[in-house]
N, C-alpha and C positions, 0 to 999 in steps of 0.2 A: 702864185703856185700853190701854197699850203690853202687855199681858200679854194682853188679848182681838186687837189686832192682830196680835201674834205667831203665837198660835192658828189663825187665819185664814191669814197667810203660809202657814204648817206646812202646814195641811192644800190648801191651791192648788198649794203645791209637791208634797205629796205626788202629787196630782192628777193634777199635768203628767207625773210621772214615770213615773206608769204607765200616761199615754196612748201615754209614749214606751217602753215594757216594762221600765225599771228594777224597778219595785217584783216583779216578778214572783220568786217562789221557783226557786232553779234546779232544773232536773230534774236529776237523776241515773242516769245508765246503769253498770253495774259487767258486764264480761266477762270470762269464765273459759274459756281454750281448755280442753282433755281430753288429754292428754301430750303438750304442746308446750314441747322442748326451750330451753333457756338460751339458745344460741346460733342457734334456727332461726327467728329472724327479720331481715331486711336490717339492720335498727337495730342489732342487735345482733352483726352481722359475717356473717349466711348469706348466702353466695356462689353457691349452688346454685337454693334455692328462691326464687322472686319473690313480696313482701308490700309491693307500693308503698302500698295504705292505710294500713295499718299503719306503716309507714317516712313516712306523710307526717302520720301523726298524733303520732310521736315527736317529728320536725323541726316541728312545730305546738306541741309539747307539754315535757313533762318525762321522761326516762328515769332509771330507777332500776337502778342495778347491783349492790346486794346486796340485794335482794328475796327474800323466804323463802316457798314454800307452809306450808299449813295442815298439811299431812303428807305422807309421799309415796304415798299414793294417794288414790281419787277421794272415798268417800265421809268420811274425818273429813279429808278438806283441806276438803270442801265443809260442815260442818256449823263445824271453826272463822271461814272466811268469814263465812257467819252470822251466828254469836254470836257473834264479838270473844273467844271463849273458846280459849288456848292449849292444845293437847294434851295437857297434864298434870288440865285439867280441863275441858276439850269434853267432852260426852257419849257421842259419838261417836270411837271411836279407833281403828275399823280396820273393813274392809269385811265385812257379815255381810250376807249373803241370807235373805230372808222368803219362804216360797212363797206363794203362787204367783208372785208379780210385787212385787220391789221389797228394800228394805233394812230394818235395822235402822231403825225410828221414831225420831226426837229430839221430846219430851216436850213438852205445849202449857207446859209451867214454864221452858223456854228464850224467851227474848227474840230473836228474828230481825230484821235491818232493815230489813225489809219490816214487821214489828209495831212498831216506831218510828216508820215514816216514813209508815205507814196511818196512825197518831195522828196526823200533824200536818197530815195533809189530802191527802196525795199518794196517784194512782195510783199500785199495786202492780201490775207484772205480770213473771212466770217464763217463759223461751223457753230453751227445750232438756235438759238431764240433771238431773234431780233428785237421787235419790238417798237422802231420806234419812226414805225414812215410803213403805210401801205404797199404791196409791188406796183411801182412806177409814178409813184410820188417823191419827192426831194429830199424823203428822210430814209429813202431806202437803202441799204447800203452799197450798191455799187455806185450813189449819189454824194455819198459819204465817205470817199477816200478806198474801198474797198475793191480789188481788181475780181474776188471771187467771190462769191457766198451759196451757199449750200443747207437747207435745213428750213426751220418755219420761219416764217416771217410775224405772224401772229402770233399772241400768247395765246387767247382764245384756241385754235388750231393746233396751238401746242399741247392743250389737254389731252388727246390721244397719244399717246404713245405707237399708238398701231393705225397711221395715217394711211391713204389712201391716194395721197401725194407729197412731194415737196418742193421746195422751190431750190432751181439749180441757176445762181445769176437771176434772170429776169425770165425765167421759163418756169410754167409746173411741169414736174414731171412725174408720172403715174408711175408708183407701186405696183406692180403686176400681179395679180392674185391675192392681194390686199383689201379684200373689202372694211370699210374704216370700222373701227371700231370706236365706237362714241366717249368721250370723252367724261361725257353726264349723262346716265343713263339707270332705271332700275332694274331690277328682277323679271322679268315675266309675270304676267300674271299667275297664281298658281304653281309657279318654281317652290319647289323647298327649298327654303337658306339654309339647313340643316346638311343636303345633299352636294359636295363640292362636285357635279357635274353640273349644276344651277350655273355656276361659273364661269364655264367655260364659252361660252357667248361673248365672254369679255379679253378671251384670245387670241390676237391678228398671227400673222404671218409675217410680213416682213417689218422689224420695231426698229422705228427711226433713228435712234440713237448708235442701233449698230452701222446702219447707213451715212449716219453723219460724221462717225470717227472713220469710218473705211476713208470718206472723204476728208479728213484732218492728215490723215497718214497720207495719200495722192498728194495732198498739196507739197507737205514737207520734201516730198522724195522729189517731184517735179521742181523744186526748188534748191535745190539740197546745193546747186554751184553759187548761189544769189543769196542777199541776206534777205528774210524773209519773217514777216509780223503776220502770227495766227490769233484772231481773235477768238475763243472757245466756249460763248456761254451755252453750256449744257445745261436742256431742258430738266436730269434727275437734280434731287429727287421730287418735285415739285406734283403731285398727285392730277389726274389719276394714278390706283396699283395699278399699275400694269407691268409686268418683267418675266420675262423668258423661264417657262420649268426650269430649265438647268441651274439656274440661276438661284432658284426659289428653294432645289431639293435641298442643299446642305441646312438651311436656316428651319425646314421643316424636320429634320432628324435632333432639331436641338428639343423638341417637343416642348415649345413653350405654350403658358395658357392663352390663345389669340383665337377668341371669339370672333365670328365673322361680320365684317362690315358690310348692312344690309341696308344701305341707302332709304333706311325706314322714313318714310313722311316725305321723301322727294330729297332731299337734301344732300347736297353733298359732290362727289364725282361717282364713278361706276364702281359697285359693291366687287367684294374679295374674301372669299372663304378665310384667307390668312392673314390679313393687313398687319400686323408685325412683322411676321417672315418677310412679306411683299417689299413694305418700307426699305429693309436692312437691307434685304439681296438686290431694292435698286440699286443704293448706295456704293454695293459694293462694284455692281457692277457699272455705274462710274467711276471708280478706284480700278477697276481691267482698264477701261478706255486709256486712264493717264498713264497707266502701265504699258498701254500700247506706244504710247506717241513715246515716252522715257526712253525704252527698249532702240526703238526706231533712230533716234538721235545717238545714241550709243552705234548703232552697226552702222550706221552712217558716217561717222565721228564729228558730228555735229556736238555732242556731248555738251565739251567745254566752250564751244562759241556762243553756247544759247542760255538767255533769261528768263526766269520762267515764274512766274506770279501767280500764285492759286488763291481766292476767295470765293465770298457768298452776295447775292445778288441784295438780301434778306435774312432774316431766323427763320426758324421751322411754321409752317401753317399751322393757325388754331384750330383744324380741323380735329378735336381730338377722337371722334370714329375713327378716323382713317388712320390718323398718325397720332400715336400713343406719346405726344412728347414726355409723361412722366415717368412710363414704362421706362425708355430709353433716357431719360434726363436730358433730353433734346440739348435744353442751356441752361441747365442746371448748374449754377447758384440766379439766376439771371432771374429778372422780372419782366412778363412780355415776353409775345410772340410776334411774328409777321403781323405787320399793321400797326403797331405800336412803336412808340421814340422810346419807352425804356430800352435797358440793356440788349432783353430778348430780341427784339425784333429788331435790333439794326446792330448790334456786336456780332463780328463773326471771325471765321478764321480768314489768317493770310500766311502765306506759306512760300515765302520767296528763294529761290536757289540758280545759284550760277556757280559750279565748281572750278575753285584757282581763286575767286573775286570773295563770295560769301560766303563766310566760317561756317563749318559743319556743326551740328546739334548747337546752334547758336537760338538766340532769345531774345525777343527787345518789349519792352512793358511801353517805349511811344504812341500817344495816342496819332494814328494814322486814319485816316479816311479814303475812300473810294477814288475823291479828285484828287488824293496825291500821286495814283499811278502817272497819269500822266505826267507831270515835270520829274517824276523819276527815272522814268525810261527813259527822257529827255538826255536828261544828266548824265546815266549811266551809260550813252551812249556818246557823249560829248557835244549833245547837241541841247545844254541848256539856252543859250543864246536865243535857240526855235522856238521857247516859250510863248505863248501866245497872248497877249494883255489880255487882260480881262480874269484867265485860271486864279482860282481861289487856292487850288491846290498848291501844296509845299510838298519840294522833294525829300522820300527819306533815304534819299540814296548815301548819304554820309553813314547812316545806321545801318543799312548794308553792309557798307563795307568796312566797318566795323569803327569806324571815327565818332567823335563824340559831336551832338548836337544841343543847339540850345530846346528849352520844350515848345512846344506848340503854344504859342499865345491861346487859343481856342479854336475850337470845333464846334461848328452851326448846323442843326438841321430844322427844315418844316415838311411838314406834311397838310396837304389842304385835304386827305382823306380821312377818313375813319374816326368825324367826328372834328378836324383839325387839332392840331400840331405843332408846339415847337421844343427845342431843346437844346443849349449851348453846354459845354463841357468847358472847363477852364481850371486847369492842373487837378485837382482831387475832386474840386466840385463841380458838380451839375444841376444844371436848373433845368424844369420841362413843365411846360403847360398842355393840359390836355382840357379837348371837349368844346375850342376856342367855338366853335360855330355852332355850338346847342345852347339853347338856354338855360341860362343860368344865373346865380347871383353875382358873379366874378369870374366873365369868360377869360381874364388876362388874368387869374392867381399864377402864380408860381410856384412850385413842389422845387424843395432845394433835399439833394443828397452829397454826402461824401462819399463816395466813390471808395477812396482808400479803404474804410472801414468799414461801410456799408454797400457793396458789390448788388446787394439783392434790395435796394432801395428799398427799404421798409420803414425809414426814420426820417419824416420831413422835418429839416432844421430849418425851414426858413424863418419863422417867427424868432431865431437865436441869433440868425445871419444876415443881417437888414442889410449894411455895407455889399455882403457879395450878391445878396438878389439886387439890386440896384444896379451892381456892374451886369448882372445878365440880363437885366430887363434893358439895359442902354445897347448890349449887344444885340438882341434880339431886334430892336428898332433899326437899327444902322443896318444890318446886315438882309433886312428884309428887302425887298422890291415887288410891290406889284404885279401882279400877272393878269391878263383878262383874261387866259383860260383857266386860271386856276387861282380865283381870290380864295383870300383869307383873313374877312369878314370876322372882328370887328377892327383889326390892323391895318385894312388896306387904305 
């Protein structure tokens, strides 16, 4: 009898609790800006550009300060995101183009968290840059665990801001009154760069990114009974300028010195009378978008059920015409920009918040990486067990939620672009090899920093520290694997 009343309690209580939305599964939202710098958000010290969303989902939330991209560029930072899989064994390990439109495929034999969190009953839906499978190749994402996607498929195509199409699911669908406006493009001949109506050539009508949040906002609301997984890599602020006047006027009343970017000598993406204003007012105006979807969850009272993970794809671009990273201290103390394994180019923010679960204005110095998303959402969802063999990644869901962990044994990256690539972290120090694939006298030296005391790597200790290069040059070997699309010659 006391066993069958028990039963009963059990299930009234369960009852009650999910007339009051306890039992409900949390959603989860995961966002990835497109080369946004370490330091180019309020949270994290930008003085210049305004991110109040953002800055009040940090002070809401938890900030992470030694946070690592997937790589430092778009498409194998975006494919270890994914897969939980570190660059020494992501599939993906550096950006390759596929004509007509799109990347190198990652394999339906990859596991994605969108094919995890499909199994367990959740809406899947993709809003903005892909990257990593052509439309209707096996890496595309409604092949990839995803029931929607909306936005570019291509990086290349995502240069425009002011497209001409996008892709809805496995449809293009035409911009209406959109003629594209070119991604890479110069002056006219005989234009004055002098004349900001020279410019204006480089103005569309309808700009994608307001198009692909309208469609962030559709999904949630169409889902809003269902737990439901948005995946958000937003193409700002990744160049070309391109951004809305309205956008642009408040950053032009600050009357800063912003010579204009005249794509001199061919180089570059499409010139901008203001390329600092430009830069900033993208920025911000990816700080509206997340303010949109924030707000939305609030009048929904999705609020408190949902997770919500904000980072960077990469650091800020070297393009320094375009984007003034010194102007703005893009990552200032950092060394490196996008393209590089120093700090620059692959340190970035992370900004995690679930209100009730993870403490407000909260702070963790853990080194984390890209492939630890997934076994943390895992976890935080109760569904560590779904782990998948093979993820490199470790969850930091205990540091979430506020419990103490032990530290990361190490953190691995390679790069077979820009020259080749590698770099291990292991508690204060880090070791990084660069230039593996150019000639040289010692394409396998190793630069060793302390991290603790020398943040802007300007002091190689390795000649002092024989012992820890030795443990990282053992790391770097074990943790490598072979790629045929993507050697890294003289290791392989």
């Amino acid at each position: 009898m006391r066993s069958i009343m028990k039963t009963i309690l059990t299930f009234f209580l369960f009852c009650a609790m999910a007339s009051l939305g306890h039992a409900r599964k949390p959603n989860v939202i995961l966002i990835m800006a497109d080369d946004l710098g370490f330091t180019e958000l309020g949270s994290y010290g930008q003085k210049k550009i305004r991110t109040p969303h953002l800055d009040k989902m940090a002070a809401e939330g938890m900030r992470f300060t030694a946070c690592y991209a997937g790589n430092a560029v778009c498409a194998p930072s975006r494919c270890v995101l994914m897969t939980g899989k570190h660059p020494g064994h992501a599939y993906i390990r550096n950006n390759g183009e596929v004509k007509p439109e799109g990347q190198r495929p990652i394999p339906l034999s990859e596991v994605t968290i969108a094919d995890l969190l499909k199994k367990e009953g959740y809406a899947t839906g993709a809003f903005g840059k892909w990257g990593l499978g052509p439309p209707g190749s096996v890496g595309g994402p409604l092949q990839q665990g995803f029931d929607r996607f909306y936005g570019f498929n291509c990086q290349r195509h995502a240069h425009s801001y002011y497209p001409n199409y996008l892709w809805s699911d496995d449809r293009r669908v035409v911009l209406e009154n959109n003629p594209p406006i070119p991604g890479h493009a110069s002056l006219p001949k005989g234009a004055d760069p002098a004349d900001p109506r020279s410019y204006d050539i480089f103005k569309g009508q309808a700009y994608g990114p307001d198009r692909i949040n309208e469609q962030v906002l559709n999904f949630i609301r169409g889902n809003k009974e269902k737990p439901f997984f948005v995946y958000y890599p937003t193409i700002i602020p990744h160049v070309a300028l391109h951004v809305p006047d309205e956008e642009l006027e408040p950053y032009l009343k600050l009357k800063w010195n912003d010579p204009p970017f005249t794509r001199k000598g061919g180089y570059g993406y499409t010139p901008h009378f203001t390329p600092r204003a430009a830069y900033a007012a993208m920025i911000t105006r990816m700080d509206r978008y997340m303010g949109n979807v924030f707000n939305l969850l609030k009048d929904l009272g999705l609020d408190k059920d949902t997770i919500i993970l904000f980072t960077s794809d990469n650091g800020t671009t070297h393009l320094k015409g375009e984007v003034d990273y010194d102007f703005f201290e893009s990552v200032k103390p950092l060394r490196g920009l996008k393209g590089s394994l120093y700090e620059g180019g692959v340190r970035v923010p992370m900004i995690a918040r679930w209100p009730g679960r993870v403490k407000a204005s909260s702070q963790s110095a853990r080194t984390i990486g890209a492939e630890d998303c997934l076994p943390t959402i895992l976890e935080l969802l109760g569904l560590d067990d779904r782990i998948p063999a093979g993820v490199d990644g470790l969850s930091f869901a205990p540091s979430l939620l506020g419990k103490k962990q032990k530290e990361r044994p190490f953190l691995y990256r390679e790069f077979s672009g820009y020259g080749g690539q590698q770099a291990v972290w292991v508690g204060k120090w880090k070791g990084v090899r660069q230039k593996m694939l150019r000639k040289k006298k010692d394409p396998l030296e190793i630069e060793l920093y302390d991290l603790d005391a020398d943040i802007s790597e300007s002091r190689n200790l390795a000649a002092k520290q024989p012992k820890v290069v030795a443990e990282i040059r053992k790391l770097m070997a074990e943790q490598h694997t072979p790629s045929k699309h993507f050697p890294m010659r003289p290791i392989d």
